[in-house]
C-alpha positions as CSV (number, residue, x, y, z in Angstrom):
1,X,0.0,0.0,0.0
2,X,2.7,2.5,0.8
3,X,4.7,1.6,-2.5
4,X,1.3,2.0,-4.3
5,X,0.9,5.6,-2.5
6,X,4.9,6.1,-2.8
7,X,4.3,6.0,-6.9
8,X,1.4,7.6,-7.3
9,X,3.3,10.6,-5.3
10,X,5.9,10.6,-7.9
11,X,4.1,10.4,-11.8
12,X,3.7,14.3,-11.5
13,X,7.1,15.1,-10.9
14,X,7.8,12.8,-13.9
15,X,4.9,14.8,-16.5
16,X,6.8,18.1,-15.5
17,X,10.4,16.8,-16.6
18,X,8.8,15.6,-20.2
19,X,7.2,18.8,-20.6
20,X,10.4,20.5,-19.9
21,X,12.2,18.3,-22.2
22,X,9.5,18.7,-24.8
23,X,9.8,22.7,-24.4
24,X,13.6,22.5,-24.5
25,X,13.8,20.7,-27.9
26,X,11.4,23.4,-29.5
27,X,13.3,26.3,-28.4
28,X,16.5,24.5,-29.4
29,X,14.5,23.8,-32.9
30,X,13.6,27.4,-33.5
31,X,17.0,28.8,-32.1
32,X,18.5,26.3,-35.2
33,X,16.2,27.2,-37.4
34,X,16.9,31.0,-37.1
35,X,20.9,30.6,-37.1
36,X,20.5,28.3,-40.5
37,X,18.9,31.8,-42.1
38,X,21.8,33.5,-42.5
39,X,21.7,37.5,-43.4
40,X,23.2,38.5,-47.1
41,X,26.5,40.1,-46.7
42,X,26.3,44.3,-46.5
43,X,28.7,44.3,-49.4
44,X,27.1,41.9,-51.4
45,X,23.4,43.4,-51.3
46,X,23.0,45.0,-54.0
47,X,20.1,43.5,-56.1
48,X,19.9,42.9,-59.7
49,X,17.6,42.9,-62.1
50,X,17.4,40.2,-64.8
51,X,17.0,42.2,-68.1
52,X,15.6,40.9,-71.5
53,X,18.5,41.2,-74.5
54,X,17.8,40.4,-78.2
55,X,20.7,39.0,-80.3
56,X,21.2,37.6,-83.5
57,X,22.1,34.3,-83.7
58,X,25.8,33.8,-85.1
59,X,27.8,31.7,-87.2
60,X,32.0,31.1,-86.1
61,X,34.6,30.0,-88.1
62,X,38.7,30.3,-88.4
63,X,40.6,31.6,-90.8
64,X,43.7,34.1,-92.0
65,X,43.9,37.5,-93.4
66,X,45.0,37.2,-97.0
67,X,45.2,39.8,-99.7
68,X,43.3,40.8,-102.9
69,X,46.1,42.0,-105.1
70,X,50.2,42.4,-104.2
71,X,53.0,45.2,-105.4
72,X,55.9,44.0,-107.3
73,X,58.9,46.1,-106.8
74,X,61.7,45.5,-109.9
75,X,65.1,46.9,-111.0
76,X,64.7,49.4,-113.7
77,X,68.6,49.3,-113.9
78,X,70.8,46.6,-113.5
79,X,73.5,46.7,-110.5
80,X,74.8,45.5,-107.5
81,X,72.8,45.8,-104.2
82,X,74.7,48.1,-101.7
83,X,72.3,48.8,-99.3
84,X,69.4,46.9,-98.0
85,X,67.0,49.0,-95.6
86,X,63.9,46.6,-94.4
87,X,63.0,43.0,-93.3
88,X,60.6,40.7,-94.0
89,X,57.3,41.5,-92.2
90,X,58.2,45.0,-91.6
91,X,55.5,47.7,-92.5
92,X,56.8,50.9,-94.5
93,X,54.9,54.2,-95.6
94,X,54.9,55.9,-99.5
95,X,58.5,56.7,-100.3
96,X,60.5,55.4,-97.9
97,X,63.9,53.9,-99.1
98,X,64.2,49.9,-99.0
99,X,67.3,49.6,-100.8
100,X,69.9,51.0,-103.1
101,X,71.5,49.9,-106.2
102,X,74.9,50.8,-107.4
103,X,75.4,51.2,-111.2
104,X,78.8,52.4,-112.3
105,X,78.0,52.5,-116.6
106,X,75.0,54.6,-115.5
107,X,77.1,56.8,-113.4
108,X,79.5,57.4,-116.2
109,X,77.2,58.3,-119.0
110,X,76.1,61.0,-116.0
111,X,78.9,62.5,-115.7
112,X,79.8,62.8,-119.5
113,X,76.3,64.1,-120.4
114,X,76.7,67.0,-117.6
115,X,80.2,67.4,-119.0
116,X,79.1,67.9,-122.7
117,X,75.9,70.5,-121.7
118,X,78.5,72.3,-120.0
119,X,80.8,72.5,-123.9
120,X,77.1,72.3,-125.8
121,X,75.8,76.0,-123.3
122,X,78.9,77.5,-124.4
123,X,78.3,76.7,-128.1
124,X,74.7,77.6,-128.5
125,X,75.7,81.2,-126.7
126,X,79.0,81.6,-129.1
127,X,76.6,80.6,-131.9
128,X,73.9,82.7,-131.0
129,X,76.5,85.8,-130.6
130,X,77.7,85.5,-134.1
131,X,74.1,85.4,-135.7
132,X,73.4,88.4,-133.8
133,X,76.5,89.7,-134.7
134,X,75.3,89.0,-138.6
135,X,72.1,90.3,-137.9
136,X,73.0,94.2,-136.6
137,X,75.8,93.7,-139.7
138,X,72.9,93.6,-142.0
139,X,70.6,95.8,-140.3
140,X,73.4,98.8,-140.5
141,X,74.3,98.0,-144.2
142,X,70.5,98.5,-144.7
143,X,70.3,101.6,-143.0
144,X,73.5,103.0,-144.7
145,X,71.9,102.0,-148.3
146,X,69.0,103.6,-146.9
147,X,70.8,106.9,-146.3
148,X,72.3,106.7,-149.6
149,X,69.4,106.5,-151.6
150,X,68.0,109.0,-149.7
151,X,71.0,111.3,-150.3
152,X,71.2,110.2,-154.0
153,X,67.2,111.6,-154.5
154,X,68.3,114.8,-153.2
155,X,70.9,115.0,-155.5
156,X,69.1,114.3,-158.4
157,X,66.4,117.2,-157.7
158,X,69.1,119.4,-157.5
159,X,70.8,118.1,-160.6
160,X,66.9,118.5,-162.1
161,X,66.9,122.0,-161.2
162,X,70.6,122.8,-162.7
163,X,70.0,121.5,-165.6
164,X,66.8,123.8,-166.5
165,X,69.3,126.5,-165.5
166,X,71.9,125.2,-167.7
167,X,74.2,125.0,-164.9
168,X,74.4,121.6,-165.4
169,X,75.0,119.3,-168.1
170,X,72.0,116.4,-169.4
171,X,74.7,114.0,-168.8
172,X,75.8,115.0,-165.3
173,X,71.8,114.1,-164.8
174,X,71.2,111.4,-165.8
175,X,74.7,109.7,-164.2
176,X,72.9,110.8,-161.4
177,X,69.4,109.7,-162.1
178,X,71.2,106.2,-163.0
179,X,73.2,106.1,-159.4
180,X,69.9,106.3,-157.8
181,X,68.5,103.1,-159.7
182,X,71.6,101.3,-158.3
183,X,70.9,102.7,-155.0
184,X,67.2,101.6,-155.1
185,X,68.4,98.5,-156.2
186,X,71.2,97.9,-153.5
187,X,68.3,98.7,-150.9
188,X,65.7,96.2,-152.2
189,X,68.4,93.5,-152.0
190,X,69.5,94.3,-148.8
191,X,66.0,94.5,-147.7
192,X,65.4,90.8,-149.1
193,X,68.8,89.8,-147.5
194,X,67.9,90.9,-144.0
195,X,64.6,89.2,-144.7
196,X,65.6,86.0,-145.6
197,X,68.3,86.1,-142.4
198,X,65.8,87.3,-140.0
199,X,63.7,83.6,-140.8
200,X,66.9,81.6,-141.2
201,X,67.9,83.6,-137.8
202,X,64.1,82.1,-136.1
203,X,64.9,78.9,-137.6
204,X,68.7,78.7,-136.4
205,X,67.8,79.5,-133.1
206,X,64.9,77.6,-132.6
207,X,67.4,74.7,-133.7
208,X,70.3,75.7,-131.2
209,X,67.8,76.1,-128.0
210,X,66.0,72.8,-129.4
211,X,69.8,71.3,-129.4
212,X,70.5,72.4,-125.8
213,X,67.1,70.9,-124.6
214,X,67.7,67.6,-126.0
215,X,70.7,67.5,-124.4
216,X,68.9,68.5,-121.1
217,X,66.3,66.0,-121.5
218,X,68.7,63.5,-121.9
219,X,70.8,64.8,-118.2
220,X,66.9,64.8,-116.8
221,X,66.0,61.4,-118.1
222,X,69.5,59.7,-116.6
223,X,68.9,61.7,-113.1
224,X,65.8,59.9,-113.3
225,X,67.8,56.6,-113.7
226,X,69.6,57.4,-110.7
227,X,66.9,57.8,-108.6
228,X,65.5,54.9,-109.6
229,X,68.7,53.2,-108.3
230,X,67.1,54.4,-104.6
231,X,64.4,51.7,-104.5
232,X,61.2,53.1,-102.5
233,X,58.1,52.3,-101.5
234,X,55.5,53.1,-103.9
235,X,52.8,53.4,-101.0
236,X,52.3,52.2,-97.5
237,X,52.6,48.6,-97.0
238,X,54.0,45.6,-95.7
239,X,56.8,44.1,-97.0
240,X,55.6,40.4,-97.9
241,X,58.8,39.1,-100.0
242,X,62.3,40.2,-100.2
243,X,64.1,38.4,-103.6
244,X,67.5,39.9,-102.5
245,X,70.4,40.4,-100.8
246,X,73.3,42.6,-100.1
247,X,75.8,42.8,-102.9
248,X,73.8,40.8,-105.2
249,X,73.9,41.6,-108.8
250,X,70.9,42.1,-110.7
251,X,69.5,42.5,-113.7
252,X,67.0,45.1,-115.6
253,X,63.3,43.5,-114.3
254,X,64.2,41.5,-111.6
255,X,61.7,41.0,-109.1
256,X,63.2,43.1,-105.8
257,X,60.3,43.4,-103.2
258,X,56.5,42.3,-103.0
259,X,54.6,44.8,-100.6
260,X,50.8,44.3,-99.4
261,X,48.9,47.6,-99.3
262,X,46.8,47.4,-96.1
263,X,43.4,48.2,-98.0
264,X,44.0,44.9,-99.6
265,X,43.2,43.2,-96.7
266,X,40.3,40.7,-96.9
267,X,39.5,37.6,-94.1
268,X,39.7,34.5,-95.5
269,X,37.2,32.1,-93.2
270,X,36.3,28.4,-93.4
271,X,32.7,28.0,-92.5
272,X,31.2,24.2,-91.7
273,X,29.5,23.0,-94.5
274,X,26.3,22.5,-92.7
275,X,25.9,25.8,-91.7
276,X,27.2,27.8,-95.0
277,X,23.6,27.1,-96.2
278,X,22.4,29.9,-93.9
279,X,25.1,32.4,-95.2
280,X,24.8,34.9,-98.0
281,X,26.7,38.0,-99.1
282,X,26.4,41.1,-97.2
283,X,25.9,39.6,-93.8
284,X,27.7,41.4,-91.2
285,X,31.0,40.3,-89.5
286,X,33.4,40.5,-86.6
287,X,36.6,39.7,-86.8
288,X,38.5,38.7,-83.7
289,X,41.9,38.8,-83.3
290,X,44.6,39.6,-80.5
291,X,44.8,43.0,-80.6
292,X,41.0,43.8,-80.7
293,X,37.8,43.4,-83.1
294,X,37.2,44.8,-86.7
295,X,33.7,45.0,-88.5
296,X,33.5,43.5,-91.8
297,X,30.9,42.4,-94.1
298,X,30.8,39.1,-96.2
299,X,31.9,40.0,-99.7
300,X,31.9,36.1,-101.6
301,X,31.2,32.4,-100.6
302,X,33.5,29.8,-102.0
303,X,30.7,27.1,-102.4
304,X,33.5,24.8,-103.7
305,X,33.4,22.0,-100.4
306,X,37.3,21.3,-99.3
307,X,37.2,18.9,-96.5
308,X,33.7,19.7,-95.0
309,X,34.3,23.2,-95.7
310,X,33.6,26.3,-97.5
311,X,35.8,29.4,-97.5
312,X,34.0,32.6,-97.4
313,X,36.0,36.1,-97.6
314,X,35.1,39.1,-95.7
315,X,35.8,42.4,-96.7
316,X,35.9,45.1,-93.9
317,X,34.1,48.0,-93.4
318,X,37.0,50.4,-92.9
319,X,40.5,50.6,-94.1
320,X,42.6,47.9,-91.9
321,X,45.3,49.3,-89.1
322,X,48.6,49.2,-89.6
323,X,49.2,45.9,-86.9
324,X,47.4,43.9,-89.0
325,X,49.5,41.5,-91.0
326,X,48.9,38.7,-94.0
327,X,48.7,35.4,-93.1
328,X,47.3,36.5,-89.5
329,X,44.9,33.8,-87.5
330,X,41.7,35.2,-86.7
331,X,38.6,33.9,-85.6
332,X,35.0,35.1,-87.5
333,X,31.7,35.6,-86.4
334,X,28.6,36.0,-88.7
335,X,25.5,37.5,-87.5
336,X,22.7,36.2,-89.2
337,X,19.5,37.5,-89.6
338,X,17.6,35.4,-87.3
339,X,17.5,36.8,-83.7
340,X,16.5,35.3,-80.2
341,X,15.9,36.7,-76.6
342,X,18.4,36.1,-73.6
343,X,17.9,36.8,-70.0
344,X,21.1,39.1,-68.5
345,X,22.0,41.3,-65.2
346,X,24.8,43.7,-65.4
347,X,27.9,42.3,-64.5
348,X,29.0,43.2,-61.0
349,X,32.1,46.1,-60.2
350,X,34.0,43.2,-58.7
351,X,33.1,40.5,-60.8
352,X,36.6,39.6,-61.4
353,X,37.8,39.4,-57.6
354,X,36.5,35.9,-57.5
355,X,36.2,32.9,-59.1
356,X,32.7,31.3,-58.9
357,X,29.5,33.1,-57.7
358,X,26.4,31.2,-56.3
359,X,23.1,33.4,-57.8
360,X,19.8,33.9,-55.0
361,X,16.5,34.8,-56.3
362,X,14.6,36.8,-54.1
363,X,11.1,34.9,-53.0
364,X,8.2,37.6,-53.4
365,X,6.8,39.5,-51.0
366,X,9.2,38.1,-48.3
367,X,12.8,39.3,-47.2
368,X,14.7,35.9,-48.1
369,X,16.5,34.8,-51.1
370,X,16.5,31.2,-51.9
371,X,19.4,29.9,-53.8
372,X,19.6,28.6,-57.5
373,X,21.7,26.5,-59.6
374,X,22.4,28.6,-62.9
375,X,25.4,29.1,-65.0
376,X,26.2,32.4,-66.7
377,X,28.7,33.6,-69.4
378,X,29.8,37.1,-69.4
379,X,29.8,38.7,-73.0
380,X,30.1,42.7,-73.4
381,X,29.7,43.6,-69.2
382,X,26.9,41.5,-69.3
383,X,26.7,38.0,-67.2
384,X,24.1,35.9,-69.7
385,X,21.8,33.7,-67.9
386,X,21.7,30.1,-69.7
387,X,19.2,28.8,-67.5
388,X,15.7,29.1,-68.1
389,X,14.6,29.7,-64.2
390,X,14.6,33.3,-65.0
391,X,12.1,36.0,-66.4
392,X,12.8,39.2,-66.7
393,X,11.7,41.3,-63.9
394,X,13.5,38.9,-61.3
395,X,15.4,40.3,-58.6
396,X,18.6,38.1,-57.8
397,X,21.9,38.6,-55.3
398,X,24.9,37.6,-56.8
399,X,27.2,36.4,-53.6
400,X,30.8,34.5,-54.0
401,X,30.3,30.8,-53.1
402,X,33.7,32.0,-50.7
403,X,31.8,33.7,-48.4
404,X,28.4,31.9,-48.7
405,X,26.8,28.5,-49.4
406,X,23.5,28.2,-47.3
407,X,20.4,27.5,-49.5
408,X,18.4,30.6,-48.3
409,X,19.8,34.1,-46.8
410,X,18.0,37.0,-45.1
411,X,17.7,40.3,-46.7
């Protein structure tokens, strides 16, 4: 009876320790339950906002930078090289020297052409001294005859007048009247004579200055050989081939240099034969290379298949820089006309300070982000979404998985 008592005494005391048990597990319960919701980082709350993009949807392929058309430099003398000024590869601008060619015949006929202008000058002025010489000769013997004739009228009127007085005798006139046809005669001829030499005088020195620029043409045209010796660039360029080498001889027409003129340029591509179906002329294109991006435009498809390929060409859409070289790898991408939406945030200032991000997607209408599994490529400061979890409106944190992993976060 008393152990009967003794236990009914003691079943309270044993409700009152479960309950407490049963109210210590529910507060340890909620106190987890609120340290597993973790608040977002200060630094990291800045919300995004997934954004809608259109792109068109693009073609890639590899290829070189080839040319349309080369320059071929040649030797318009012959000679022996003495100086050779560039390298293969190097770029040069309109005029610049690349080498020089030494040719000692040529530089000898120079000299003796300068040296017989100098003796041909001093002939043409000698000759043209002595026909002026002839010419005042004549001129003065005119005027003389002139003066005479003149003188010999005079006398005759006063011979005229003498005789009527009988001072004078008929034959005394008429010697006189007969000098003065002699006189008249000797002017006429004279007159013709200075005539004749003043177009023979036209004529001669037409000759003697057309002499003396022959001669000069001919010192011009050799100058012209000599400079030609200099070889230069015709325009800027690249030098693509060099055929020689110092102290080589050459000949008249051999092939020197071969330079590629930069606006020349055109991207050679190979395209997948599958997908140059969806290709036509016109299309707009990038080319990528090393040192940076250049637009372009598909100018002509190749439709000739060489192992699964097709080569198109791309011209671009302004004249190439000057780092640009032939034979250069690049990498094309076509836009084609056919476009399609993507889902994109901004990508964050310190996107680069880490290495993988973990994205959260805020839960509407409550102050907790839960986290998603999505992948993202960044592309022109955007980070592209390539999961379809996301519409645009969406609010998401971007958090490095360094500094947080749970599965949701409070705002």
């Amino acid at each position: 009876m008393e152990q009967h008592l003794e236990e009914k005494q003691n079943r309270p005391t044993t409700y009152l320790f479960l309950i407490a048990v049963a109210l210590g597990l529910i507060v340890l319960v909620v106190k987890l339950t609120w340290f597993a919701t973790k608040k977002v980082p200060g630094e990291f709350s800045l919300i995004h906002q997934v954004k809608q993009g259109i792109k068109s949807e693009t073609i890639n392929g590899l290829g070189a930078i080839t040319v349309r058309e080369t320059s071929l430099i040649d030797a318009q003398d012959p000679g022996r090289i003495t100086q050779l000024s560039v390298r293969l590869g190097q770029a040069v601008e309109q005029g610049q020297a690349l080498a020089k060619i030494q040719n000692h015949e040529l530089e000898q006929e120079y000299k003796l052409e300068k040296a017989q202008l100098i003796t041909l000058k001093s002939d043409v002025a000698m000759r043209k001294s002595e026909l002026l010489t002839e010419k005042y000769r004549l001129e003065s013997q005119l005027a003389k005859a002139i003066a005479a004739k003149q003188n010999q009228a005079l006398e005759l009127e006063a011979y005229e007048i003498l005789v009527k007085q009988g001072v004078v005798s008929q034959i005394r006139y008429k010697q006189a009247k007969i000098q003065l046809q002699q006189q008249r005669i000797e002017v006429s001829l004279l007159e013709q004579q200075q005539e004749e030499f003043s177009r023979t005088y036209q004529v001669h020195e037409a000759a003697l200055d057309a002499k003396y620029e022959a001669k000069q043409e001919q010192i011009r045209y050799l100058e012209s050989r000599l400079d030609a010796l200099t070889i230069t660039a015709q325009s800027d360029g690249i030098i693509s081939d060099i055929s020689i080498e110092l102290g080589q001889q050459v000949l008249q027409g051999d092939p020197l240099f071969k330079i590629i003129e930069p606006q020349h340029f055109i991207a050679q591509v190979a395209i997948a034969q599958y997908s140059s179906e969806q290709l036509s002329t016109g299309l707009p294109a990038t080319i990528k290379t090393p040192n940076g991006e250049l637009a372009g435009k598909i100018e002509h498809i190749d439709t000739v298949v060489r192992q699964g390929s097709v080569n198109i060409y791309i011209a671009f859409d302004q004249t190439p820089p000057s780092w640009l070289r032939s034979k250069q790898s690049i990498e094309a991408s076509i836009a084609l006309s056919k476009r399609t939406n993507y889902m994109f945030i901004d990508q964050p200032n310190n996107f680069t300070t880490y290495k993988r991000w973990q994205v959260y997607k805020l839960n509407p209408g409550a102050n907790t982000a839960d986290k998603l599994e999505a992948d993202f490529k960044l592309s022109n400061q955007q980070l592209i979404l390539t999961s379809n979890a996301f519409e645009a409106g969406d609010k998401l944190l971007l958090i490095p998985q360094a500094v947080v992993t749970d599965e949701r976060l409070t705002l």
